[in-house]
Kinemage of the C-alpha trace (Angstrom):
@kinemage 1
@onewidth
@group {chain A} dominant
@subgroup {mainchain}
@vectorlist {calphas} color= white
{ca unk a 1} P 91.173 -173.552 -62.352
{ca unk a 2} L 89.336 -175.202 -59.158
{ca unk a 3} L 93.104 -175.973 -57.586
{ca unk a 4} L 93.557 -172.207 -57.606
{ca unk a 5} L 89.959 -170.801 -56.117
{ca unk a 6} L 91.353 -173.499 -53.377
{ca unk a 7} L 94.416 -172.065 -52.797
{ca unk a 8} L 93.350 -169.013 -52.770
{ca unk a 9} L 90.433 -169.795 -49.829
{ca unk a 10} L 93.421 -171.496 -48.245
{ca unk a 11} L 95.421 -168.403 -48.225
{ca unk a 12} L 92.687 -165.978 -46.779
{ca unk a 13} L 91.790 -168.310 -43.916
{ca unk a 14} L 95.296 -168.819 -43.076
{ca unk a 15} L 95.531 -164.676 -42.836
{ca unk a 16} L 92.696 -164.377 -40.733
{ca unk a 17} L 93.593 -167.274 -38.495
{ca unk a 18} L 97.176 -165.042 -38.121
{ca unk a 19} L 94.873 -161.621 -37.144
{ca unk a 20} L 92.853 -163.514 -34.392
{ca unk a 21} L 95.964 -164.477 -32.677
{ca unk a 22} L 97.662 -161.186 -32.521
{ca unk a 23} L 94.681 -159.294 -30.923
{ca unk a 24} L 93.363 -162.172 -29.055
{ca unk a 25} L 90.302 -162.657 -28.048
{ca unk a 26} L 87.594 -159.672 -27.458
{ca unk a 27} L 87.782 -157.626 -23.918
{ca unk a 28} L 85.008 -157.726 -21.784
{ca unk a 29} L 81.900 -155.094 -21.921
{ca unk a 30} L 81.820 -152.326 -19.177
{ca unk a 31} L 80.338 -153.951 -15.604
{ca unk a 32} L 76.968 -153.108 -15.182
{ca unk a 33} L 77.257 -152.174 -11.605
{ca unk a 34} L 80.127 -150.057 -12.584
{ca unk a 35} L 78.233 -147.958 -15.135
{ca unk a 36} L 74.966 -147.559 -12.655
{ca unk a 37} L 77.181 -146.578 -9.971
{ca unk a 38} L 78.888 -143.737 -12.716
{ca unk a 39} L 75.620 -143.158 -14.074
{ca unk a 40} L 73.787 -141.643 -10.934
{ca unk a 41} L 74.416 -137.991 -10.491
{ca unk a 42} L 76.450 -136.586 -7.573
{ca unk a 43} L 72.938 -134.616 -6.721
{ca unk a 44} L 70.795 -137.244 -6.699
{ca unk a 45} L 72.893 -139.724 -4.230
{ca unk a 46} L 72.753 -136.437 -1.933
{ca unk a 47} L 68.998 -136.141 -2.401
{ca unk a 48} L 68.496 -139.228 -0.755
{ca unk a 49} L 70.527 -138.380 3.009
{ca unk a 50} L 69.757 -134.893 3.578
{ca unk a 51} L 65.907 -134.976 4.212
{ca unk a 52} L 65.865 -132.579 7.574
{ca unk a 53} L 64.172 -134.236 10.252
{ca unk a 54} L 60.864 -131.836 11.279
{ca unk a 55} L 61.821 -129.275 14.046
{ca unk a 56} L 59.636 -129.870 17.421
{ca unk a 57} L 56.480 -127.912 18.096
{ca unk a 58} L 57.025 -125.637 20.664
{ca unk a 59} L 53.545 -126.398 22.049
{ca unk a 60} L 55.726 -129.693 23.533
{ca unk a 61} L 58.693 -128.278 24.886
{ca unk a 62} L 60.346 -128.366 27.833
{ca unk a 63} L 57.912 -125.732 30.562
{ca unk a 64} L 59.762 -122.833 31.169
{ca unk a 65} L 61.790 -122.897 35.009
{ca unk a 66} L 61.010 -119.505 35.701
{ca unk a 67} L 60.473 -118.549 39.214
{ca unk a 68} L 56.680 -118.256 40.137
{ca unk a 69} L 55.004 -114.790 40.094
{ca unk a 70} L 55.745 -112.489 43.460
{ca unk a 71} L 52.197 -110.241 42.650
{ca unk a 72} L 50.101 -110.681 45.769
{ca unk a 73} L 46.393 -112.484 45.284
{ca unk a 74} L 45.146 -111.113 48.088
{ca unk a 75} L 42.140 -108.635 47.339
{ca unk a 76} L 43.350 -104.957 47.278
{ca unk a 77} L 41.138 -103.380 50.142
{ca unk a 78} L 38.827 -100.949 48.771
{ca unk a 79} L 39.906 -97.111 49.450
{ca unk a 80} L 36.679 -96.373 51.207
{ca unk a 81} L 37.145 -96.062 54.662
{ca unk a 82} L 37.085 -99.040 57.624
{ca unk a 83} L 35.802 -99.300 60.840
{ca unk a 84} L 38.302 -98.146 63.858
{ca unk a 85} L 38.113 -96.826 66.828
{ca unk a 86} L 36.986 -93.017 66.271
{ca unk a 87} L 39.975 -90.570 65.778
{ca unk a 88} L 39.613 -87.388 67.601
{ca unk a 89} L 38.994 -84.800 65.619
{ca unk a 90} L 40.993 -81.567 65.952
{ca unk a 91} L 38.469 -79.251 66.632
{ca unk a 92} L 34.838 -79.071 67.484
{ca unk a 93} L 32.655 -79.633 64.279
{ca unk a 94} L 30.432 -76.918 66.091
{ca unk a 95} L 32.530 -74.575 66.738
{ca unk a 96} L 31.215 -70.786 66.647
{ca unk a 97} L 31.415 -69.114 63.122
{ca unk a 98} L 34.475 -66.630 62.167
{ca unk a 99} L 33.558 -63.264 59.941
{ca unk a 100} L 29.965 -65.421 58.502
{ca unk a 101} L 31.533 -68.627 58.048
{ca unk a 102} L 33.189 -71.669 60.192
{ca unk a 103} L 36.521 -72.117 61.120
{ca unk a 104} L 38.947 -74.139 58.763
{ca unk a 105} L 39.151 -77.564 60.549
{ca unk a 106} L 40.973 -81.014 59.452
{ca unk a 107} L 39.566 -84.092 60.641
{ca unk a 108} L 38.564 -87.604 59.799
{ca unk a 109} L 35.475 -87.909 58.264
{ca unk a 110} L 32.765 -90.614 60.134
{ca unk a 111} L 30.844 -92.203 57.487
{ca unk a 112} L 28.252 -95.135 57.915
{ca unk a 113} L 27.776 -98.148 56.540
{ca unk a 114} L 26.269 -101.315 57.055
{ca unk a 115} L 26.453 -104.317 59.140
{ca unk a 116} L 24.114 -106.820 58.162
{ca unk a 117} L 22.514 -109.281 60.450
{ca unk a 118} L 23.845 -107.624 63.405
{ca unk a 119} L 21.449 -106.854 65.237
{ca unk a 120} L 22.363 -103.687 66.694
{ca unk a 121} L 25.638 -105.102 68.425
{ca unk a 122} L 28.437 -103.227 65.842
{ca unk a 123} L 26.258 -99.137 65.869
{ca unk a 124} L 22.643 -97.948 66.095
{ca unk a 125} L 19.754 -100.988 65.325
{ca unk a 126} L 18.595 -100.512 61.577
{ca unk a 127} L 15.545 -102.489 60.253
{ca unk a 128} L 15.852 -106.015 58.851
{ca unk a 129} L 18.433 -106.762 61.559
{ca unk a 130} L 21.183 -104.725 60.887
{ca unk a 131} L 23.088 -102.017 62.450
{ca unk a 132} L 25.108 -98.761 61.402
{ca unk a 133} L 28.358 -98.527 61.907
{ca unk a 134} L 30.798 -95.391 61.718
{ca unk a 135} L 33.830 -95.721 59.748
{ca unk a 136} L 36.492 -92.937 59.783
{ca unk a 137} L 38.571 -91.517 56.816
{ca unk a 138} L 41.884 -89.827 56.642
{ca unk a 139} L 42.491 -86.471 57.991
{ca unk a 140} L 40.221 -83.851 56.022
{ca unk a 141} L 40.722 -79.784 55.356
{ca unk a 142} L 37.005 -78.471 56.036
{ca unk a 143} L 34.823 -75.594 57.259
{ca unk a 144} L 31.734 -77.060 56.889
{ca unk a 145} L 32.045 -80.840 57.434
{ca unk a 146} L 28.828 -81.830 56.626
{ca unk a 147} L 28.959 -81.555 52.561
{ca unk a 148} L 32.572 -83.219 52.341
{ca unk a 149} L 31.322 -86.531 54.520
{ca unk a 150} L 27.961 -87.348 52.606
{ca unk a 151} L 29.681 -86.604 49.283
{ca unk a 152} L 32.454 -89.039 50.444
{ca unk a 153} L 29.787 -91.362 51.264
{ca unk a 154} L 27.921 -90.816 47.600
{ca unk a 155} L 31.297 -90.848 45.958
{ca unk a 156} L 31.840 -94.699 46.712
{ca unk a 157} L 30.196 -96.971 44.363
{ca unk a 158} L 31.549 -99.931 45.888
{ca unk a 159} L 28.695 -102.047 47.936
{ca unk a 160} L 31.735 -103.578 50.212
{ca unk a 161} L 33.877 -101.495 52.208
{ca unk a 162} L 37.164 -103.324 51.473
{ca unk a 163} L 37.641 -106.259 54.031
{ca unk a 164} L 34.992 -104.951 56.715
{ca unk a 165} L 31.964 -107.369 56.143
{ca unk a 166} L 29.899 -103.899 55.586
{ca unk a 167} L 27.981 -102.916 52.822
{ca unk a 168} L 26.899 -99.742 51.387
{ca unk a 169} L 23.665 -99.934 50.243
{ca unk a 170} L 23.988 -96.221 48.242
{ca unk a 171} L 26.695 -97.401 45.806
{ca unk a 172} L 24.172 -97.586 42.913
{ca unk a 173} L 22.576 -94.287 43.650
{ca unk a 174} L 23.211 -90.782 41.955
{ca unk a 175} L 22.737 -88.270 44.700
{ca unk a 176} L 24.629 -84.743 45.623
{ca unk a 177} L 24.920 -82.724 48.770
{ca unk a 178} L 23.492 -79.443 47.938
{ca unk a 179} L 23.075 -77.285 51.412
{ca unk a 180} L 23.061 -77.863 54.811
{ca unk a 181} L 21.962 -75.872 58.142
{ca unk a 182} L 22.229 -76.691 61.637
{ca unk a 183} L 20.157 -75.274 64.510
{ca unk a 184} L 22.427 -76.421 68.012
{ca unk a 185} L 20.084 -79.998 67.279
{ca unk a 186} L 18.825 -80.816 64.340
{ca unk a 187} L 20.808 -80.628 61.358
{ca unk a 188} L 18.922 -79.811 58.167
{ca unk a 189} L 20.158 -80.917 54.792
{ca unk a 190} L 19.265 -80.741 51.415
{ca unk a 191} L 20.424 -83.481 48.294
{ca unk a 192} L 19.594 -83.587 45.108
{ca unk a 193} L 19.460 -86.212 42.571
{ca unk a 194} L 17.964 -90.344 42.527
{ca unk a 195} L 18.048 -93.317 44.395
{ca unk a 196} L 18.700 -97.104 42.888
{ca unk a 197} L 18.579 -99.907 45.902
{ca unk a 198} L 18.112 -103.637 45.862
{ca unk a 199} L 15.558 -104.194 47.669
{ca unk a 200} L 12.566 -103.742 50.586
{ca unk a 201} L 15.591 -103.855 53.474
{ca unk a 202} L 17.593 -101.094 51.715
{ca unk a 203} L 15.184 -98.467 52.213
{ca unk a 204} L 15.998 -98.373 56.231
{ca unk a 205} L 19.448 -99.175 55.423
{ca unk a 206} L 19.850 -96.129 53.220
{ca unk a 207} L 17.691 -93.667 55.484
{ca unk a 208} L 20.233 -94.735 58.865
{ca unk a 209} L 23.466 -94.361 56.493
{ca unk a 210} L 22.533 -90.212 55.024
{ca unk a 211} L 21.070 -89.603 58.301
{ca unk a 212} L 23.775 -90.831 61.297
{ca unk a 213} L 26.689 -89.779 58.621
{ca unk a 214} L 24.922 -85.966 58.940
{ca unk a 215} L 24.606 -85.917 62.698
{ca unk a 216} L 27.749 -87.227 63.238
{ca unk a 217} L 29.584 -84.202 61.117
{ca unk a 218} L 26.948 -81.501 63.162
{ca unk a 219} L 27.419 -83.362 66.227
{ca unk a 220} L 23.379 -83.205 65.901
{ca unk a 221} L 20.877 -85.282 68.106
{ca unk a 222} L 18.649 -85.094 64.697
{ca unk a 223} L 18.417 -84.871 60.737
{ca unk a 224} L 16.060 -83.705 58.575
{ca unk a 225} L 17.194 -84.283 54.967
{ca unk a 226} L 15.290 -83.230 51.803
{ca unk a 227} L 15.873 -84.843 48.034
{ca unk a 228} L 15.046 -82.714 45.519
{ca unk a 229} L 12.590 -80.608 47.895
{ca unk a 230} L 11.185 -84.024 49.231
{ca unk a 231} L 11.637 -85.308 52.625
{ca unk a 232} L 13.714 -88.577 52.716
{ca unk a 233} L 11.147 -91.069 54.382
{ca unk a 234} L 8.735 -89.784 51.392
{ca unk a 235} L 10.628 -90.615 48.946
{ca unk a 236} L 11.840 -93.464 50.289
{ca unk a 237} L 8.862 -95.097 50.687
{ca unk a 238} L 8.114 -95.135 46.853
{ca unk a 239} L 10.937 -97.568 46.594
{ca unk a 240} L 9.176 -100.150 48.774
């Protein structure tokens, strides 16, 4: 009984030993750096190249080669009027009424202002050093000449007149021509409304610009001008 269990064994060895020489021995497992390389995702591998680089501020660019700027820096004169030599005018400012009223004239206007720390050199000697001096406008339409050159002159609210060096000291005040009357000397005017100057000088500076801007439209050797009933040296003098 033995002599056959051996046989037996002998037998099933023998078959196995015939099976392990027809397959042969075992193939080798995958590569591992063949499975990680089929493992990662097409996505992923292009995750990892297409980070965009950041775009650059504009603050930093290149400046800009466009040609420089033709506007002109040079102050814009102001549109009150400048000193010149006096224009004649086209007719007499005095010339003898028509039918109750004065002939239709055109003109430049003369309007003062003021030269300061002249001396009297530039116009007529105004206190604190200073003198007047007569500017002309353009050619005016008129009949009475007086009203349309102080209301120029309390129209400008500028205290320069453009690139002259002359100031108007009025440019702050409110005032209006109201009437006017001339006698063959003195030319009589009335105003209404306030004055606002800057200081002690501006009083005579003030009283030399209403008064040689009415002679010169009368062609008068004197003015007498009234504010609001008042003469002007009165109330004048409570600005001091």
């Amino acid at each position: 009984m033995k002599t056959i269990r051996l046989a037996a064994g002998s037998a099933a060895l023998a078959a196995a030993l015939a099976l392990a020489g027809c397959f042969g021995p075992p193939s080798p497992g995958p590569s591992p750096s063949a499975s990680a390389s089929q493992s990662v995702p097409p996505s992923a591998s292009a995750s990892t190249t297409t980070s965009a680089s950041p775009a650059p501020s504009s603050s930093t660019g290149t400046p800009s080669a466009s040609a420089p700027s033709t506007a002109s820096t040079t102050p814009t004169p102001s549109t009150a009027p400048t000193p010149s030599t006096p224009a004649p005018s086209t007719s007499s400012p005095t010339a003898e009424p028509t039918g109750g009223q004065l002939p239709e004239q055109t003109a430049p206007l003369t309007i003062y202002y003021i030269a300061v720390g002249d001396g009297g050199v530039s116009g007529p000697a105004v206190g604190c050093g200073d003198s007047a001096v007569a500017t002309y406008t353009e050619p005016v339409t008129f009949r009475d000449q007086v009203g349309p050159s102080l209301n120029r002159l309390f129209a400008n609210h500028s205290r320069t007149i453009g690139q002259s060096g002359l100031i108007n000291v009025l440019y702050q005040s409110n005032l209006t021509y109201v009437s006017g009357s001339f006698d063959g000397t003195t030319i009589t005017v009335q105003l209404s409304g306030s004055f606002l100057l800057g200081g002690v000088c501006d009083i005579p500076r003030a009283e030399a610009q209403i008064n040689l801007t009415a002679m010169a439209a009368a062609g008068a050797q004197r003015a007498a001008v009234f504010v609001n009933g008042r003469p002007l040296a009165d109330v004048l003098s409570l600005k001091g």
